[in-house]
N, C-alpha and C positions, 0 to 999 in steps of 0.2 A: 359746428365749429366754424367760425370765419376769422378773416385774415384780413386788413386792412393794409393797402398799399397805397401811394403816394399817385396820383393817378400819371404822373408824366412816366413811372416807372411799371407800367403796368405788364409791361411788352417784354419786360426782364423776366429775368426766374425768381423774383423777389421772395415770390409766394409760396414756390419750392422749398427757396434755402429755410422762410419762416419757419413751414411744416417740417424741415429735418431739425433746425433748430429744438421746435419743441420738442420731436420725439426724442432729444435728448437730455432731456428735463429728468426731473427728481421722479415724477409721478410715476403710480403701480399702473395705471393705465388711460389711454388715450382712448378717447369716443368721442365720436359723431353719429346722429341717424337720420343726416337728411342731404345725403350727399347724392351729387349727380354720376352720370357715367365718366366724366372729365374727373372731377374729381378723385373718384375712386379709382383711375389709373395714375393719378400720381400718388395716392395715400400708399397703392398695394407698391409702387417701383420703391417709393421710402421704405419699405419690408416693412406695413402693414397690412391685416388681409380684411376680408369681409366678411363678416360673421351673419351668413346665408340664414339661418335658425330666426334671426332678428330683423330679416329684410322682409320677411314674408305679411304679406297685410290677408285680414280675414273679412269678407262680404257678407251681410245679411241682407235677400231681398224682401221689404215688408210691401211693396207699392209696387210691380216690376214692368207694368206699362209704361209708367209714369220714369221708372229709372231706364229703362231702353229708351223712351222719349228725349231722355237727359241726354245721355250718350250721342243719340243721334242729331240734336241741336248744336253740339259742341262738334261736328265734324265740317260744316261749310251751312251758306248762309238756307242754300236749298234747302238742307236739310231742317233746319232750323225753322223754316215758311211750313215746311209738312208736319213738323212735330207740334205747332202751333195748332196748326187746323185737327191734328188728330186728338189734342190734349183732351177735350170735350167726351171723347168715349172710355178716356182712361178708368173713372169710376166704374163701370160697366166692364170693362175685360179685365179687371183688377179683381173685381168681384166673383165672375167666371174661372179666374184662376184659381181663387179662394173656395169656390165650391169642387174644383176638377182635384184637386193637390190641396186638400187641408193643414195636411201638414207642412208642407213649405210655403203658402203663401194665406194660412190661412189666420185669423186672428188669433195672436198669440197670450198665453194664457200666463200668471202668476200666482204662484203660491205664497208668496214669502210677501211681510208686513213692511214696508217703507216707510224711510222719516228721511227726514234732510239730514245730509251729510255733513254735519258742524266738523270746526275745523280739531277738536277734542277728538272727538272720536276720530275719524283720519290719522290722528298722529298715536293714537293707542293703536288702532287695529293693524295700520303698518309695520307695529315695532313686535308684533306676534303672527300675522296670518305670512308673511314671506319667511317664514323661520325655518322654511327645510329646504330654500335655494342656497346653494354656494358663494357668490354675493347678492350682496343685496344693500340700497342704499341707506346710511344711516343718519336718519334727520333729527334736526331739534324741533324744539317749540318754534323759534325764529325765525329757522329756514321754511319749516314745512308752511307757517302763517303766509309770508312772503310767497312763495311757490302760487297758493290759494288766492292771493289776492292777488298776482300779476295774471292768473289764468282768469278770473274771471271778468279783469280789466280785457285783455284780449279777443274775448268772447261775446261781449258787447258788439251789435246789440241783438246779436242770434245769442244770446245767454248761453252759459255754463249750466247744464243740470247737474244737480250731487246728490245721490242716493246714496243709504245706508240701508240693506237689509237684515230684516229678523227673522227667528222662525217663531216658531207657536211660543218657546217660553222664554221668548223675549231674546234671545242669544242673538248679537251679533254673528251673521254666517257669509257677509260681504258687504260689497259697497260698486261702485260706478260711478263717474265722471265722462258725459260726451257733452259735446257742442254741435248742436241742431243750426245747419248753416240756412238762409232762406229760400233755398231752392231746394230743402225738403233732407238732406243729406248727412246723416251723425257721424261723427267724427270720435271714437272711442277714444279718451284721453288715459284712463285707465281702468279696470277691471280686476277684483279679485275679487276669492271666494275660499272657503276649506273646499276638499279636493271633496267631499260626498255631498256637498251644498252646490257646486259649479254649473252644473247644468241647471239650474232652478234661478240660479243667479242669471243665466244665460238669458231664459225664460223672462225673466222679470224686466232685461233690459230691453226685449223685443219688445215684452208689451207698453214698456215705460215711451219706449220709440213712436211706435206704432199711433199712442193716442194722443198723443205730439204733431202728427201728420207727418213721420219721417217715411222718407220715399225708399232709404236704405242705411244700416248702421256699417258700419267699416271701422277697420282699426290693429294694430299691430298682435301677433303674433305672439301668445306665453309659448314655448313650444310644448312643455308640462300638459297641456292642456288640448293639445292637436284634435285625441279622439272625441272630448266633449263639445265644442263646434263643429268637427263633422258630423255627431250626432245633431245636432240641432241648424242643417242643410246651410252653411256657412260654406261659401265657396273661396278657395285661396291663390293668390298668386304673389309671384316674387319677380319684380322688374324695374324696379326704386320705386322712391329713394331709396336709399343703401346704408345702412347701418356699419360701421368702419372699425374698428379697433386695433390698437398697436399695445404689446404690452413687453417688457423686458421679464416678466414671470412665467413660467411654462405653466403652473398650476392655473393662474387666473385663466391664460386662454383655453386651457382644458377646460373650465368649467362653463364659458361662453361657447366653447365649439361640442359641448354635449347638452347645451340649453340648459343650465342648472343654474341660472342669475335673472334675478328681478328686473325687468327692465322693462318701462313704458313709454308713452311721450312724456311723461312730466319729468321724465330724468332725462333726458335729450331737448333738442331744441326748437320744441313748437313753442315755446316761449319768448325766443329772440326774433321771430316773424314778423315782421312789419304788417301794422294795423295798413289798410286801402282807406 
Protein backbone atom coordinates (compact mmCIF):
# COMPACT_ATOMS: atom_id res chain seq x y z
CA UNK A 1 0.00 0.00 0.00
CA UNK A 2 1.47 3.58 -0.54
CA UNK A 3 0.44 6.96 0.03
CA UNK A 4 1.32 9.81 -1.97
CA UNK A 5 1.94 13.19 -0.24
CA UNK A 6 2.75 16.67 -1.59
CA UNK A 7 6.43 16.73 -0.84
CA UNK A 8 6.41 20.43 1.09
CA UNK A 9 3.95 18.40 3.41
CA UNK A 10 5.84 15.60 4.22
CA UNK A 11 6.86 16.64 7.69
CA UNK A 12 2.93 16.70 8.64
CA UNK A 13 0.84 13.68 9.56
CA UNK A 14 -0.70 13.80 6.20
CA UNK A 15 0.11 10.33 5.82
CA UNK A 16 -1.51 9.19 9.05
CA UNK A 17 -4.64 11.05 8.60
CA UNK A 18 -4.66 9.25 4.79
CA UNK A 19 -4.24 5.65 6.46
CA UNK A 20 -7.14 6.57 9.08
CA UNK A 21 -9.02 7.78 6.28
CA UNK A 22 -8.86 4.68 4.45
CA UNK A 23 -9.34 2.34 7.27
CA UNK A 24 -12.66 3.98 7.26
CA UNK A 25 -13.57 3.13 3.81
CA UNK A 26 -16.40 0.57 2.65
CA UNK A 27 -13.87 -2.28 2.18
CA UNK A 28 -14.07 -6.08 4.23
CA UNK A 29 -10.42 -5.67 4.43
CA UNK A 30 -7.33 -3.69 4.39
CA UNK A 31 -3.69 -5.26 3.15
CA UNK A 32 -0.31 -4.64 2.63
CA UNK A 33 2.76 -7.14 2.70
CA UNK A 34 5.66 -5.08 2.34
CA UNK A 35 5.58 -2.72 4.99
CA UNK A 36 8.74 -1.56 7.10
CA UNK A 37 9.08 -1.34 10.96
CA UNK A 38 7.82 2.55 10.71
CA UNK A 39 5.25 1.70 9.07
CA UNK A 40 3.82 -1.07 10.96
CA UNK A 41 3.80 1.18 14.05
CA UNK A 42 1.52 3.46 12.59
CA UNK A 43 -0.75 0.85 10.78
CA UNK A 44 -1.01 -1.20 14.33
CA UNK A 45 -1.58 2.64 16.53
CA UNK A 46 -4.63 3.17 13.59
CA UNK A 47 -5.96 -0.40 15.41
CA UNK A 48 -4.50 -2.51 12.64
CA UNK A 49 -2.35 -5.58 13.56
CA UNK A 50 0.01 -7.86 11.89
CA UNK A 51 -0.76 -10.83 10.81
CA UNK A 52 2.71 -12.83 12.08
CA UNK A 53 1.40 -16.28 10.16
CA UNK A 54 2.06 -14.05 6.81
CA UNK A 55 5.25 -12.28 7.61
CA UNK A 56 7.12 -15.39 7.86
CA UNK A 57 9.53 -15.93 4.73
CA UNK A 58 10.78 -19.80 3.85
CA UNK A 59 14.78 -20.30 2.74
CA UNK A 60 15.96 -23.18 0.41
CA UNK A 61 19.78 -23.62 0.30
CA UNK A 62 20.71 -25.26 -3.18
CA UNK A 63 24.51 -23.50 -3.49
CA UNK A 64 25.29 -22.60 0.38
CA UNK A 65 29.02 -21.47 -0.11
CA UNK A 66 28.14 -19.38 -2.81
CA UNK A 67 24.85 -18.03 -0.55
CA UNK A 68 27.13 -17.43 2.72
CA UNK A 69 29.53 -15.74 -0.01
CA UNK A 70 26.30 -13.55 -0.86
CA UNK A 71 25.63 -12.61 2.68
CA UNK A 72 29.06 -11.79 3.48
CA UNK A 73 29.65 -9.27 0.30
CA UNK A 74 26.77 -7.32 1.22
CA UNK A 75 28.16 -6.55 4.90
CA UNK A 76 31.25 -3.94 4.02
CA UNK A 77 33.55 -3.50 1.23
CA UNK A 78 36.26 -5.94 3.09
CA UNK A 79 34.11 -8.28 3.11
CA UNK A 80 33.04 -8.27 -0.22
CA UNK A 81 37.37 -8.27 -1.50
CA UNK A 82 37.26 -11.90 0.55
CA UNK A 83 34.11 -13.22 -0.82
CA UNK A 84 35.55 -12.40 -4.24
CA UNK A 85 38.79 -14.07 -3.87
CA UNK A 86 36.99 -17.07 -2.22
CA UNK A 87 34.24 -17.44 -4.87
CA UNK A 88 36.72 -19.74 -7.15
CA UNK A 89 36.41 -22.76 -4.50
CA UNK A 90 32.73 -22.33 -4.05
CA UNK A 91 32.12 -25.37 -6.66
CA UNK A 92 34.42 -27.58 -4.55
CA UNK A 93 32.78 -26.94 -1.02
CA UNK A 94 29.37 -26.96 -2.58
CA UNK A 95 30.10 -30.17 -3.78
CA UNK A 96 31.55 -31.55 -0.34
CA UNK A 97 28.53 -30.39 1.18
CA UNK A 98 26.56 -32.20 -1.34
CA UNK A 99 28.28 -35.38 -0.68
CA UNK A 100 28.46 -34.73 3.49
CA UNK A 101 24.38 -33.79 3.73
CA UNK A 102 22.70 -35.31 0.66
CA UNK A 103 19.77 -34.53 1.72
CA UNK A 104 19.98 -30.86 2.25
CA UNK A 105 22.43 -29.78 -0.07
CA UNK A 106 22.37 -32.42 -2.38
CA UNK A 107 20.91 -32.37 -5.92
CA UNK A 108 17.39 -32.21 -5.87
CA UNK A 109 15.40 -34.79 -7.44
CA UNK A 110 11.70 -34.57 -9.37
CA UNK A 111 8.95 -36.64 -9.88
CA UNK A 112 6.24 -34.87 -11.47
CA UNK A 113 6.04 -34.01 -15.59
CA UNK A 114 6.38 -29.93 -16.29
CA UNK A 115 4.93 -27.79 -19.02
CA UNK A 116 4.69 -24.00 -18.92
CA UNK A 117 2.29 -22.39 -17.02
CA UNK A 118 -0.15 -20.71 -19.74
CA UNK A 119 -2.15 -18.29 -18.55
CA UNK A 120 -5.60 -20.94 -18.99
CA UNK A 121 -4.55 -23.03 -16.82
CA UNK A 122 -3.43 -20.55 -13.84
CA UNK A 123 -6.85 -19.27 -13.94
CA UNK A 124 -8.54 -22.85 -13.96
CA UNK A 125 -6.27 -24.29 -11.27
CA UNK A 126 -6.78 -21.12 -9.02
CA UNK A 127 -10.58 -21.22 -9.04
CA UNK A 128 -10.30 -25.07 -7.55
CA UNK A 129 -6.77 -25.97 -5.89
CA UNK A 130 -7.38 -22.81 -2.89
CA UNK A 131 -10.86 -24.20 -2.44
CA UNK A 132 -10.45 -25.34 1.31
CA UNK A 133 -8.99 -21.71 2.52
CA UNK A 134 -11.42 -19.39 4.17
CA UNK A 135 -10.50 -16.50 1.73
CA UNK A 136 -9.17 -16.63 -1.07
CA UNK A 137 -8.81 -14.16 -4.03
CA UNK A 138 -11.35 -14.17 -6.73
CA UNK A 139 -9.93 -13.45 -10.31
CA UNK A 140 -11.24 -13.15 -13.68
CA UNK A 141 -9.97 -13.81 -17.07
CA UNK A 142 -8.97 -9.96 -17.08
CA UNK A 143 -7.42 -9.60 -14.01
CA UNK A 144 -5.46 -12.71 -13.69
CA UNK A 145 -4.14 -11.99 -17.82
CA UNK A 146 -3.01 -8.55 -16.50
CA UNK A 147 -1.52 -9.79 -13.17
CA UNK A 148 0.70 -12.33 -15.69
CA UNK A 149 1.76 -9.81 -17.81
CA UNK A 150 2.70 -6.89 -15.36
CA UNK A 151 4.79 -9.76 -13.43
CA UNK A 152 6.52 -10.80 -16.25
CA UNK A 153 7.23 -7.20 -17.40
CA UNK A 154 8.85 -6.85 -13.87
CA UNK A 155 10.96 -9.72 -14.19
CA UNK A 156 12.86 -8.81 -17.07
CA UNK A 157 15.53 -9.33 -17.64
CA UNK A 158 16.10 -12.17 -14.68
CA UNK A 159 12.68 -13.63 -16.29
CA UNK A 160 9.64 -14.92 -14.59
CA UNK A 161 9.75 -19.03 -14.66
CA UNK A 162 6.08 -20.54 -14.83
CA UNK A 163 5.61 -24.23 -14.21
CA UNK A 164 2.58 -26.34 -14.31
CA UNK A 165 2.90 -29.79 -12.89
CA UNK A 166 1.50 -33.24 -13.62
CA UNK A 167 1.60 -36.47 -12.36
CA UNK A 168 1.78 -39.79 -14.35
CA UNK A 169 -1.97 -39.56 -15.73
CA UNK A 170 -1.61 -36.25 -16.69
CA UNK A 171 -3.55 -34.50 -13.67
CA UNK A 172 -2.76 -31.19 -12.89
CA UNK A 173 -1.34 -31.58 -9.05
CA UNK A 174 0.43 -27.81 -9.10
CA UNK A 175 2.13 -25.12 -10.42
CA UNK A 176 5.10 -22.33 -9.47
CA UNK A 177 5.95 -19.00 -10.34
CA UNK A 178 9.83 -17.59 -9.09
CA UNK A 179 12.13 -14.97 -10.49
CA UNK A 180 15.85 -16.11 -10.73
CA UNK A 181 17.46 -12.53 -9.92
CA UNK A 182 21.28 -12.48 -11.46
CA UNK A 183 23.21 -13.05 -8.50
CA UNK A 184 21.76 -16.56 -8.37
CA UNK A 185 18.62 -15.89 -5.85
CA UNK A 186 14.76 -17.21 -6.47
CA UNK A 187 12.31 -15.20 -5.29
CA UNK A 188 8.93 -17.52 -4.94
CA UNK A 189 6.21 -15.59 -6.40
CA UNK A 190 3.77 -18.20 -5.72
CA UNK A 191 3.38 -21.85 -4.96
CA UNK A 192 0.56 -24.30 -4.87
CA UNK A 193 -0.20 -27.77 -4.89
CA UNK A 194 -3.11 -30.52 -3.49
CA UNK A 195 -2.09 -31.11 0.19
CA UNK A 196 -0.62 -35.12 -0.91
CA UNK A 197 1.23 -33.69 -4.21
CA UNK A 198 3.10 -30.70 -1.97
CA UNK A 199 6.04 -32.01 -1.09
CA UNK A 200 6.80 -33.29 -4.70
CA UNK A 201 5.88 -29.92 -5.87
CA UNK A 202 8.32 -28.76 -3.25
CA UNK A 203 10.87 -31.14 -4.88
CA UNK A 204 10.33 -30.19 -8.45
CA UNK A 205 10.93 -26.43 -7.65
CA UNK A 206 14.25 -27.18 -5.99
CA UNK A 207 15.33 -29.05 -8.82
CA UNK A 208 13.63 -26.54 -11.39
CA UNK A 209 15.94 -23.95 -9.17
CA UNK A 210 18.77 -25.79 -8.94
CA UNK A 211 19.46 -26.43 -12.92
CA UNK A 212 18.92 -22.63 -13.31
CA UNK A 213 22.08 -22.19 -11.29
CA UNK A 214 19.96 -20.63 -8.20
CA UNK A 215 22.22 -20.07 -5.37
CA UNK A 216 18.83 -20.26 -2.99
CA UNK A 217 14.96 -20.22 -3.40
CA UNK A 218 13.04 -18.09 -0.82
CA UNK A 219 9.57 -16.93 -0.55
CA UNK A 220 6.45 -16.40 1.69
CA UNK A 221 4.94 -18.47 4.03
CA UNK A 222 1.37 -20.88 3.17
CA UNK A 223 1.21 -21.45 6.93
CA UNK A 224 -1.15 -24.84 5.80
CA UNK A 225 1.88 -26.06 4.55
CA UNK A 226 4.68 -25.18 7.65
CA UNK A 227 5.48 -29.19 8.10
CA UNK A 228 6.08 -29.86 4.28
CA UNK A 229 8.98 -27.30 3.98
CA UNK A 230 10.34 -28.21 7.11
CA UNK A 231 10.35 -31.62 5.87
CA UNK A 232 12.12 -30.63 2.84
CA UNK A 233 15.18 -28.58 5.13
CA UNK A 234 13.63 -25.02 4.32
CA UNK A 235 14.84 -22.73 7.03
CA UNK A 236 12.32 -19.72 8.38
CA UNK A 237 12.33 -16.39 9.77
CA UNK A 238 10.15 -13.57 10.47
CA UNK A 239 11.60 -9.89 10.64
CA UNK A 240 9.95 -8.01 7.49
CA UNK A 241 8.61 -6.95 5.65
CA UNK A 242 5.44 -7.27 7.49
CA UNK A 243 2.26 -8.20 6.05
CA UNK A 244 -0.46 -5.71 7.87
CA UNK A 245 -4.15 -5.99 7.93
CA UNK A 246 -7.14 -3.99 9.31
CA UNK A 247 -10.49 -5.49 9.03
CA UNK A 248 -14.00 -4.21 10.53
CA UNK A 249 -15.08 -8.19 10.37
CA UNK A 250 -14.18 -10.46 13.24
CA UNK A 251 -14.74 -13.61 11.06
CA UNK A 252 -12.14 -12.32 8.28
CA UNK A 253 -9.40 -11.71 10.98
CA UNK A 254 -10.06 -15.07 12.60
CA UNK A 255 -9.46 -16.57 9.48
CA UNK A 256 -6.00 -14.67 8.83
CA UNK A 257 -5.03 -15.00 12.41
CA UNK A 258 -5.38 -19.07 12.18
CA UNK A 259 -3.76 -19.12 8.56
CA UNK A 260 -6.88 -20.34 6.71
CA UNK A 261 -6.39 -17.64 3.55
CA UNK A 262 -4.74 -17.80 0.26
CA UNK A 263 -2.28 -15.31 0.24
CA UNK A 264 1.05 -14.83 -2.03
CA UNK A 265 3.17 -12.07 -3.52
CA UNK A 266 0.85 -11.80 -6.52
CA UNK A 267 -1.98 -10.74 -4.31
CA UNK A 268 0.17 -8.02 -2.44
CA UNK A 269 2.58 -5.69 -3.71
CA UNK A 270 5.66 -7.08 -5.59
CA UNK A 271 3.89 -5.66 -8.47
CA UNK A 272 3.92 -1.95 -7.68
CA UNK A 273 8.07 -2.19 -7.13
CA UNK A 274 9.81 0.11 -9.19
CA UNK A 275 11.91 -1.49 -11.99
CA UNK A 276 16.22 -0.04 -11.16
Amino acid sequence: MHFMVEPGSRSTLAGVQLLKTFFSGPQDLSLTDSAGAVGRKIWEGLGGATALAYSINWTRLLRPSRYVLRLLSRKNRLLRFFARLLSPLCPLVDAMASRALPHRFGKPAASLQATELDQETLLAGITQFPSGYALRPDYDTGSLFWLLAKADQLARPSELRKVALHNADGELVGWYLYELSADGMGEVLQIVGRKKSFGEVLDHLFYHGWRDGAIALSGRLDPKFVQEFSDKYCFFNCGGPWTLTHSKNPEVLQAIYQGDVFLTRLEGEWLMRCKN
